[in-house]
N, C-alpha and C positions, 0 to 999 in steps of 0.2 A: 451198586454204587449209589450213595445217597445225593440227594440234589445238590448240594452246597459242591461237592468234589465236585462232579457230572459237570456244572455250571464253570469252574473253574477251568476242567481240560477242557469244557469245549470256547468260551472265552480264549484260551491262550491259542489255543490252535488256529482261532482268525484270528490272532495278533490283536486282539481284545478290539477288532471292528464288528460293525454291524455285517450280518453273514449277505448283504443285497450286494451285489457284485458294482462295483464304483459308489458306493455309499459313504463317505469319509467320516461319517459319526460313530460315535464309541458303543458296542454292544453294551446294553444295561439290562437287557432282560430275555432271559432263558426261555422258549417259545418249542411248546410241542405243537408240531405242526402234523404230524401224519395223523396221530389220536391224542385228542386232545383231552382237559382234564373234565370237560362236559360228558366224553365220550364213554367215561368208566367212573362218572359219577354211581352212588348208589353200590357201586361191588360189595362185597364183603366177603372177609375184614378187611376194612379199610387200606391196609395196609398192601393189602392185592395190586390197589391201585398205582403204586408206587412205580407198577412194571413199565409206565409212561414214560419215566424217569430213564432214557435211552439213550447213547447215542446215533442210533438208527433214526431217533426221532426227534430232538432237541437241535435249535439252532440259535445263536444270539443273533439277538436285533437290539437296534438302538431306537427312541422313542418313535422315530417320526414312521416306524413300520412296524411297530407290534401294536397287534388288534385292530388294527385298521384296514380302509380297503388297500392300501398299499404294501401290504403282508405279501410274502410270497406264499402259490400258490403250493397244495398239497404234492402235488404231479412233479413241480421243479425240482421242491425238496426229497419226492422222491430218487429221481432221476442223479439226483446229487450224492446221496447218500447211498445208490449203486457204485455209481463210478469211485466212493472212496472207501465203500467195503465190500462190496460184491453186490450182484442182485438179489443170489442165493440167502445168502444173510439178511439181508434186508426183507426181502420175504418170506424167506423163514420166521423170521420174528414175526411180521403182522401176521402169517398163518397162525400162529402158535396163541395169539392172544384168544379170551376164550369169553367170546359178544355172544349172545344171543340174538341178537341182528347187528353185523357190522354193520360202522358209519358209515354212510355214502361217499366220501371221498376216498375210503380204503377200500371200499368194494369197487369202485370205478378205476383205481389205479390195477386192481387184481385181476380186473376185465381186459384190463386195456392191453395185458401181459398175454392173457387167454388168445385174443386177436391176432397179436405179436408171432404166435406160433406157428 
């Protein structure tokens, strides 16, 4: 799914608000939160990158919480995007992505599962 769609269904499905639970401002910006676009900076072909591009991993925010310290955390958004598609899925996908050293917040949520067991 290309960004522009991606952005769309996941805008409409919060009712075009910010994804921070009691936040009454309007999402205006599409926020990869598990891996981010830093995190597969450099792949190639570029276009590898795009795998980012999820909804396991994309949520709107509205200004006053994207990029900031007021972002939700990795953990949250993961925990959220079990409960609405599975865990199995949800980790399936960051297994499958293909880092040569995962990011620290995705290797810290993959631990915290390992624990979990």
């Amino acid at each position: 799914m290309n960004r522009n769609e991606l952005k769309r269904r996941i805008f409409e499905a919060q009712r075009w608000r910010c994804w921070v639970e009691g936040c009454p401002r309007p999402a205006v910006h599409l926020h990869e939160s598990l891996v981010t676009k830093g995190d597969v900076q450099g792949w190639q072909p570029p276009e590898r990158r795009d795998i980012i591009n999820h909804i396991y991993n994309c949520i709107g925010l509205c200004q006053f919480h994207h990029n900031t310290k007021y972002e939700p955390k990795a953990a949250e958004v993961f925990e959220q995007k079990c409960e609405e598609y599975g865990r199995q899925q949800v980790v399936g996908w960051l297994e499958s992505l293909e880092f040569v050293k995962r990011p620290g917040r995705v290797q810290e949520i993959l631990n915290s599962l390992k624990t979990e067991a």
